[in-house]
N, C-alpha and C positions, 0 to 999 in steps of 0.2 A: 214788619217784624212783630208788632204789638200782634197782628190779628193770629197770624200763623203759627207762631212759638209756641206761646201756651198747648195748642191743640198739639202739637208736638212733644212735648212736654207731656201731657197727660198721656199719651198714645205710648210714648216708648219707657217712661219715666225715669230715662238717665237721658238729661242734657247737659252739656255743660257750657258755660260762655267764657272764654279767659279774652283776657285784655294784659294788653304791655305797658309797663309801666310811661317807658319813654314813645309810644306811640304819638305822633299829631298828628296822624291822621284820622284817626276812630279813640276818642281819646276816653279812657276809663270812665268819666264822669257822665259822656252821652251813653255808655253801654248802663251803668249802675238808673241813670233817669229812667231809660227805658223798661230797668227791671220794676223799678220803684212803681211803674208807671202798667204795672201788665198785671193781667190778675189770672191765676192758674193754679187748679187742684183747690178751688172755693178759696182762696184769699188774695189780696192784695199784697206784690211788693214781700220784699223781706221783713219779718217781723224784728230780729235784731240787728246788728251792722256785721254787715259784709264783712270786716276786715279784723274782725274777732280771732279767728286764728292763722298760724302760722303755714303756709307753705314748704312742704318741701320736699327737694330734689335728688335722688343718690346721686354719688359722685362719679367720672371717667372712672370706667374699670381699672383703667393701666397709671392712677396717680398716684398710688402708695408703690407702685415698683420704681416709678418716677423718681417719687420723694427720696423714696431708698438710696436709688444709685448717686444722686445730684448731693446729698448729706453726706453719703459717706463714701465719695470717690474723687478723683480729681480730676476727673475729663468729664466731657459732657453725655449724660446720659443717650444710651444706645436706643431706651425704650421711644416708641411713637407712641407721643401721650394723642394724637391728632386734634382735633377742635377744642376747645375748652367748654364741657358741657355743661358748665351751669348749674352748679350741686353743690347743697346744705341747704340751709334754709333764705328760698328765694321769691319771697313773696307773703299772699294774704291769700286765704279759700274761706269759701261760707257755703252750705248745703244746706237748702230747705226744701219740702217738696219735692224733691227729685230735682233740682236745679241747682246745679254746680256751678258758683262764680267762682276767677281764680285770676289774680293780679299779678303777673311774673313779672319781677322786676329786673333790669335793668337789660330789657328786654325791649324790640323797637314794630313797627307794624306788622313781620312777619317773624314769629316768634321762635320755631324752630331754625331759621338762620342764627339766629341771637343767642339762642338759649337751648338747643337740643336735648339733652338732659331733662329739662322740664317741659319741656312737648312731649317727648316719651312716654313721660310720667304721668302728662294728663292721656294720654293714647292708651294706657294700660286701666288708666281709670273706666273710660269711655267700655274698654272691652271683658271689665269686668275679670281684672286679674288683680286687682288689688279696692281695698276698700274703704277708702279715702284716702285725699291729698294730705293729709297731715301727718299720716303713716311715715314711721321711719323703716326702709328697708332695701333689699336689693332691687333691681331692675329683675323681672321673672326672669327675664331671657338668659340670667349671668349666675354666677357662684360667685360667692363669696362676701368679705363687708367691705362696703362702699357706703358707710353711712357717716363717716367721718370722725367714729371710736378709731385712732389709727394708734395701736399699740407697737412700739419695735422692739 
């Protein structure tokens, strides 16, 4: 990884590396050595800490219609909210160089099982439809707010 990355890194200059909070098996602290440990675009390692800013995810499109019916009905909501996606703020991001780290938390070795919402959100990063992780906003593919301003 040390020798290849970097040249990757300089060649396409959007990488990103995310790591799971709850991972044991590739565990956050071997991913951050290795960055610490890699020199790319003339410097060494991150010059401030990785975990300076916040993470975050938009929310299931269908949870405010959720919300809705479950508050103010008395049978159990009709809407399929489906998987729980993983949305607000869910994590720690740092970008320098062109090199995206990105710690979703409560999230396990394969992160879009855990956490979908926030795989998305780094996949739109990656494709260049939004312009950082830190960004509050919708998912491109969806209308409407899903950022968790839920006014009724």
């Amino acid at each position: 990884m040390l020798e290849v990355l970097p040249k990757v890194v300089e060649a396409t200059q959007n990488v990103i590396l995310a790591s799971a909070s709850l991972d044991f098996l590739i565990m956050m602290n071997v991913s951050l050595l290795s960055i610490q440990n890699m020199t790319w675009n003339g410097a060494q390692g991150f010059s401030s800490s990785p975990f300076s800013d916040k993470f975050f995810a938009p929310y299931n499109p269908t949870i405010v219609m959720s919300i809705d019916e479950d508050l103010f009905d008395d049978y159990v909501p009709a809407i399929n909210v489906g998987l729980p996606a993983g949305g607000g703020y869910y994590g720690t991001t740092h970008t320098q160089r062109c090199l995206t780290y990105v710690v979703i938390d409560l999230a396990s070795h394969e992160i879009p099982g855990y956490a979908p919402g926030s795989a998305f959100w780094v996949l739109e990063l990656l494709l260049g439809r939004i312009n950082n992780l830190t960004q509050m906003g919708d998912f491109t593919t969806q209308s409407g707010n899903y950022t968790g301003n839920i006014s009724w």
